[in-house]
C-alpha positions as CSV (number, residue, x, y, z in Angstrom):
1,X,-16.4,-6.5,5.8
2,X,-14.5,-3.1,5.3
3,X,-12.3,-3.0,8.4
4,X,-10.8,0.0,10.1
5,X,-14.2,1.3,10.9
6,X,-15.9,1.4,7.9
7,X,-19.3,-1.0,8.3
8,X,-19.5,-3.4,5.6
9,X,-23.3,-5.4,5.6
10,X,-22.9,-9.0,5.9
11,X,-24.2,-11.4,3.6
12,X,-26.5,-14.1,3.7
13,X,-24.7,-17.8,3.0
14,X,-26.9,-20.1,1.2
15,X,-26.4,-23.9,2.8
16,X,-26.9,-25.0,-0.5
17,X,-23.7,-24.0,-2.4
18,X,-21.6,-26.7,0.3
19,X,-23.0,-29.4,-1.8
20,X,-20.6,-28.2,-4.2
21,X,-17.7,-29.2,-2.9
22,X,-15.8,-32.3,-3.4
23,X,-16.1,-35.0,-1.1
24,X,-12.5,-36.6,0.2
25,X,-11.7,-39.8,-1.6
26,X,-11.5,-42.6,0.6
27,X,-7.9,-42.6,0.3
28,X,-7.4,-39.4,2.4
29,X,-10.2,-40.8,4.8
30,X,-8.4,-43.9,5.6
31,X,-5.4,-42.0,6.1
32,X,-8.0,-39.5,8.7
33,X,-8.3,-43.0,10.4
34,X,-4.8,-44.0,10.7
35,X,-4.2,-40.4,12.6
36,X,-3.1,-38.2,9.9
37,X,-4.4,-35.1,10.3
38,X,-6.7,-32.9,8.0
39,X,-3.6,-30.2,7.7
40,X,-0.8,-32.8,6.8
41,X,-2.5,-33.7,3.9
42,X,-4.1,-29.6,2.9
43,X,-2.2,-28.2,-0.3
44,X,0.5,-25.9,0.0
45,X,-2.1,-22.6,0.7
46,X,-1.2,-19.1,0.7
47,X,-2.4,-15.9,0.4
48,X,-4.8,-15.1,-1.9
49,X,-2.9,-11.9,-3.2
50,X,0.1,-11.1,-5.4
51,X,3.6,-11.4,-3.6
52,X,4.9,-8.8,-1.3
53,X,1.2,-7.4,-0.7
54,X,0.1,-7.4,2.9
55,X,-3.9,-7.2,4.0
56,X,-5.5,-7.4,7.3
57,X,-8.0,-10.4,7.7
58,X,-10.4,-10.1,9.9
59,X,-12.8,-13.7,11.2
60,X,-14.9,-12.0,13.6
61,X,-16.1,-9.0,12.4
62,X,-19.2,-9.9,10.4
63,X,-22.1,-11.6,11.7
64,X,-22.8,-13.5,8.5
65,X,-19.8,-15.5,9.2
66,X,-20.5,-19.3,10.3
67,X,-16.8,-20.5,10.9
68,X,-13.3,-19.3,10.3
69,X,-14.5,-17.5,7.1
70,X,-12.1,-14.2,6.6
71,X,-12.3,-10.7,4.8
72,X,-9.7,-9.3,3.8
73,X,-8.2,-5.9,3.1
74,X,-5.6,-3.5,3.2
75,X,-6.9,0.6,2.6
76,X,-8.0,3.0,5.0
77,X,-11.2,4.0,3.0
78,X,-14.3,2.4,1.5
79,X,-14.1,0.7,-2.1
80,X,-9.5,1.6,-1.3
81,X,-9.1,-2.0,-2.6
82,X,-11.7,-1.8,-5.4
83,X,-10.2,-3.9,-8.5
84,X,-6.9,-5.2,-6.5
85,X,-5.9,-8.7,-7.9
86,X,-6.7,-11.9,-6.6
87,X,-4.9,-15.0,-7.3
88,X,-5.4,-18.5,-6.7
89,X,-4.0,-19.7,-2.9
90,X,-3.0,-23.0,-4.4
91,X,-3.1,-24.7,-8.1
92,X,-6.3,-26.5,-9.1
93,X,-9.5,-26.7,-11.2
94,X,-12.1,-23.9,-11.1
95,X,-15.3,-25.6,-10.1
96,X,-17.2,-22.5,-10.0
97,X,-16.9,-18.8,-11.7
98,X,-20.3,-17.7,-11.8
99,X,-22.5,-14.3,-10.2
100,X,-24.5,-15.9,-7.2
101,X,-27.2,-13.1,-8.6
102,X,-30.0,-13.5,-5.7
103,X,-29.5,-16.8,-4.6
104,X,-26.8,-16.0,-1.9
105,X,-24.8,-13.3,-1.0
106,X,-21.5,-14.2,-2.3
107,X,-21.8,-12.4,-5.7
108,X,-18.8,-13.4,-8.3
109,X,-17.9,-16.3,-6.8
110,X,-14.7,-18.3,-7.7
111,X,-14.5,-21.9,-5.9
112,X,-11.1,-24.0,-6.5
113,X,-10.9,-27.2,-6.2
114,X,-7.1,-28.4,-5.2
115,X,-8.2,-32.4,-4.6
116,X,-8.8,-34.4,-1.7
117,X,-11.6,-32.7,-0.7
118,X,-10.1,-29.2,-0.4
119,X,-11.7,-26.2,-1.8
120,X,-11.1,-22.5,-1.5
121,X,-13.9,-20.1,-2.1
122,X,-13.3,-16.5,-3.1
123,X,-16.4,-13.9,-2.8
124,X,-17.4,-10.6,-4.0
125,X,-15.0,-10.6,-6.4
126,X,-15.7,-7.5,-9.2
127,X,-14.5,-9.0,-12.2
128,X,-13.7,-12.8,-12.7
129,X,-10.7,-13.6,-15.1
130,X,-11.1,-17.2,-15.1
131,X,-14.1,-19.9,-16.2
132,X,-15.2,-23.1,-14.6
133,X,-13.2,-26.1,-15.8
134,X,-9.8,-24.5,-16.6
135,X,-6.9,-25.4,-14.6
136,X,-4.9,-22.6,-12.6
137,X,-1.4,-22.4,-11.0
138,X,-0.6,-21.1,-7.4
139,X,-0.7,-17.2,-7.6
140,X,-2.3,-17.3,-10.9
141,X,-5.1,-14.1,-11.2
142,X,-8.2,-15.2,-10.7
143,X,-10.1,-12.1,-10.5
144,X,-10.4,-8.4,-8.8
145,X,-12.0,-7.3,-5.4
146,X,-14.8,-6.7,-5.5
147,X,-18.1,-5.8,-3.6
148,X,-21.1,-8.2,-5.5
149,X,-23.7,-9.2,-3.8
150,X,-27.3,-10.1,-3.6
151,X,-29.4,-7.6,-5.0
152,X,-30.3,-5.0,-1.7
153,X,-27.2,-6.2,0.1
154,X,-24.5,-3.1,-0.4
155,X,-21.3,-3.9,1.3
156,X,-18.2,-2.0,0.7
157,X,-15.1,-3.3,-1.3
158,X,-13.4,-6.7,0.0
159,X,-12.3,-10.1,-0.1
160,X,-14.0,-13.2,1.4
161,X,-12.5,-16.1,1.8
162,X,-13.0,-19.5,2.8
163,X,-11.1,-22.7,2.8
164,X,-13.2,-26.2,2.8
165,X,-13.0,-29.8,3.2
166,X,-15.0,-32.2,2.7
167,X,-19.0,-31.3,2.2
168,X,-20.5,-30.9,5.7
169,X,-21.3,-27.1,5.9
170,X,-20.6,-25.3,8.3
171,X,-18.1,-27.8,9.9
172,X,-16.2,-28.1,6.1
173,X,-14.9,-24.5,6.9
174,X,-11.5,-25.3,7.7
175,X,-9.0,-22.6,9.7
176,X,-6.7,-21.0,6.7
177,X,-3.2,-21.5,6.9
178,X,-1.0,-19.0,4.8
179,X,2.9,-20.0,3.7
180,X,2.9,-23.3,6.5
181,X,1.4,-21.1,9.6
182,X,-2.4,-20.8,10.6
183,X,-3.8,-17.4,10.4
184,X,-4.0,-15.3,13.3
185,X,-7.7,-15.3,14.2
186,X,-9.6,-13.2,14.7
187,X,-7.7,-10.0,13.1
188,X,-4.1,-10.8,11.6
189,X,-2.0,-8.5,8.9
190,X,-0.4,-11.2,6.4
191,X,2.2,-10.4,3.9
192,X,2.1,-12.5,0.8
193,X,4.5,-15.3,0.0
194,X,2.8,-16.4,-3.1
195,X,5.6,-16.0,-5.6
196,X,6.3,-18.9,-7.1
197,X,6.5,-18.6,-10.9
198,X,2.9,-17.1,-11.2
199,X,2.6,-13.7,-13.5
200,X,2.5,-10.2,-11.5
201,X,0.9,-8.8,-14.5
202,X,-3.3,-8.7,-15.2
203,X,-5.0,-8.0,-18.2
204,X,-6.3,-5.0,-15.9
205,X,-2.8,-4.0,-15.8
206,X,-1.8,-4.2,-18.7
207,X,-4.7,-2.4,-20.8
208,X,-5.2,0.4,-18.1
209,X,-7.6,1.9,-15.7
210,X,-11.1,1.7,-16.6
211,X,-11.2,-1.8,-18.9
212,X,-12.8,-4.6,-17.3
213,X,-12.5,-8.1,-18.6
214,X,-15.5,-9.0,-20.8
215,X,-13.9,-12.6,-22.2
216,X,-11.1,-14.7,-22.0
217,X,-9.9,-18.1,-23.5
218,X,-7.2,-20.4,-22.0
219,X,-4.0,-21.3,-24.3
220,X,-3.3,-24.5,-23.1
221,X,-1.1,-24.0,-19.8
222,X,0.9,-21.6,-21.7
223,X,-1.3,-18.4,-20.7
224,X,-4.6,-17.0,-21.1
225,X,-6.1,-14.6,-23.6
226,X,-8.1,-11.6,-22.8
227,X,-10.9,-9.6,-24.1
228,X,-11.7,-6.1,-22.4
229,X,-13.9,-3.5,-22.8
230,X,-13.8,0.6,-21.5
231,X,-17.4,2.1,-20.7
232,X,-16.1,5.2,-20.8
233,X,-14.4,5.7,-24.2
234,X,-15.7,2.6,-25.9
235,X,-12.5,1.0,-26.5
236,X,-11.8,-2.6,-26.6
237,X,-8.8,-4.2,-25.5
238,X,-6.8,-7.5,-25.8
239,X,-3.9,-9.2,-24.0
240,X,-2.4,-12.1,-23.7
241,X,-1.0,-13.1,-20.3
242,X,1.9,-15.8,-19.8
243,X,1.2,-18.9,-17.5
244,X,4.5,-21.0,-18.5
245,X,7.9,-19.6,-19.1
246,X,7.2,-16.6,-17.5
247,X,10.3,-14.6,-17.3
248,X,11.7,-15.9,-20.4
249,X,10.8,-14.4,-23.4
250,X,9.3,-16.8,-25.5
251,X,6.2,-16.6,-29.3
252,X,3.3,-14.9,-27.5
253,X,0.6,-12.4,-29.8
254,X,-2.2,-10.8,-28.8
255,X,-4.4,-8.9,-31.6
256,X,-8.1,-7.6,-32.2
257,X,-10.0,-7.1,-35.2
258,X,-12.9,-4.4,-35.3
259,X,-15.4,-5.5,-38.1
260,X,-14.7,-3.4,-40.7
261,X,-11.6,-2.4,-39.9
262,X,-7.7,-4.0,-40.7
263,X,-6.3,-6.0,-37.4
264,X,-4.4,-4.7,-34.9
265,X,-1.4,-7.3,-33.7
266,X,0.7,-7.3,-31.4
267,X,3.8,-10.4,-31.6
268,X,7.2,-11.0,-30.7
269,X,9.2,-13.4,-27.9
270,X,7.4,-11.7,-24.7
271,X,8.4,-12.6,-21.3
272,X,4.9,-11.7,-19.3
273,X,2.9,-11.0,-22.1
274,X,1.8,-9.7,-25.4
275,X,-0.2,-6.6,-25.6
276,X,-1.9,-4.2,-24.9
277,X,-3.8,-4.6,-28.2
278,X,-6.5,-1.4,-28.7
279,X,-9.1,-0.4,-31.1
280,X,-12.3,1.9,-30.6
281,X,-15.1,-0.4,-31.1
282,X,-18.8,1.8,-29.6
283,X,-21.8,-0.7,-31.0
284,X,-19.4,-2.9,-33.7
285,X,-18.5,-6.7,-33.6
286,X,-14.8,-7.8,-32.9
287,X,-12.5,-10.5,-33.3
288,X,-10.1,-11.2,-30.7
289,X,-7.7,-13.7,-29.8
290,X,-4.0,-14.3,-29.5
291,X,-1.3,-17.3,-29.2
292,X,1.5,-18.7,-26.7
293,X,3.3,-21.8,-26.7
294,X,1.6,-24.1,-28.9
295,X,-1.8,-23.3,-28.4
296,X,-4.0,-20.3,-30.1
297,X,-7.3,-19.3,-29.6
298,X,-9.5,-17.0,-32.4
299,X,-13.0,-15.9,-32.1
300,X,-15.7,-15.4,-34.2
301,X,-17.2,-11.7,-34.8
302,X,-18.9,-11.3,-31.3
303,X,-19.8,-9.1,-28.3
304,X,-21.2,-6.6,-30.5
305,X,-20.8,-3.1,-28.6
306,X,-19.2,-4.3,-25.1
């Protein structure tokens, strides 16, 4: 929900989508038996926003909410937070980067799983920078706020949140603990602590205001490579972002090929990233791709005009 006053609708949460989370191996329940508790054994988890950052999280304020779900954000206005980055609250394996479309109300959804059961959900997001399957580091970008929903269901601009164990919904909602302490609930302001080694740079960021990601490939765990597009002028973008060795400047290239048209490179030791790469592309084929560490990516002629 939008908080300081501004009403945000609440969505509808299908029961279904809890059957996609991981069940606890029966290591971790034997050690539930012996008396450890659920926290001892929860990742390191913190906030789900690039470090320094602070946002308001609110539990209570939506009626859609089952457990100790929270939204999050940190404007004054409607939409303020529109596009902000969201990273990953703790490394794992994306199990789900999909739109919900009509089936539920959480829109883009990006679910993490972290092992042992534990899974972080993160809804409504605008734009999703990550697919299922590939592997992500704590404070890695994920994605942008967003506002998706189901179709009829307009909500302003924010992040929900959810952490999960186990596959017993609602009672798998688990209470979110940010940096070591347990979130304030019902309305705390948190300031991120999630720094350690992950990128502060986006391909948002890096291409400019109005390019949204369109594709991306993973490099190995050396970084990811990004495809963008601009509505508004018809430009395509590509950048590639650094997941290892970030700070050091190390091979990384980013370039984009409009059919018809010579490559554009960009490639040199970077220590973020390489980029941005931009070409006018309105109804034409590209090629995209890019390089760091050992690992490269190169695509075929595709997404014709987007």
């Amino acid at each position: 929900m939008r908080l300081r006053g501004v009403l945000t609708a609440g969505f509808a949460l299908l029961l279904s989508l809890a059957g996609g989370a991981v069940m606890a191996p029966s290591a971790g329940a034997a050690d539930l038996a012996s008396g450890t508790t659920a926290a001892s054994l929860a990742p390191g988890f913190q906030l789900p926003f690039p470090c320094g950052q602070s946002w308001t999280g609110n539990s209570s304020a939506s009626s859609a909410h089952q457990s100790w779900e929270i939204d999050f954000n940190r404007g004054g206005s409607a939409d303020a937070d529109l596009g902000d980055t969201v990273v990953a609250a703790a490394a794992g394996t994306v199990a789900i980067s999909a739109h919900q479309g009509s089936t539920n109300g959480f829109g883009n959804l990006v679910k993490i799983d972290h092992g042992g059961g534990w899974s972080t959900y993160y809804a409504h997001l605008n734009s999703r920078s990550v697919s299922a399957g590939a592997q992500v580091s704590q404070g890695q970008p994920i994605g942008t706020v967003g506002k998706t929903s189901k179709p009829g269901n307009n909500i302003s601009a924010h992040l929900h949140y959810e952490v999960r164990l186990g596959s017993s919904y609602p009672s798998n909602i688990q209470k979110a603990v940010f940096n070591g302490s347990t979130f304030g609930y019902s309305v705390q302001t948190v300031t991120s602590n999630n720094c350690g080694g992950g990128n502060p740079h986006t391909a948002e960021s890096v291409c400019g205001s109005g390019y949204g990601v369109v594709d991306s490939a993973a490099l190995g765990t050396a970084g990811t490579v990004y495809l963008l597009y601009n509505n508004s002028n018809g430009y395509n973008c590509v950048a590639t972002i650094k997941r290892s060795s970030v700070g050091t400047a190390t091979a990384t290239t980013a370039y984009l090929e409009v059919q018809g048209s010579s490559r554009v490179t960009d490639s040199g030791n970077f220590e973020y990233y390489a980029g941005p790469v931009r070409a006018s592309a309105p109804g034409k084929c590209v090629k995209w791709g890019g390089k760091a560490g050992s690992s490269s990516y190169d695509s075929p002629f595709e997404h014709c005009g987007s």
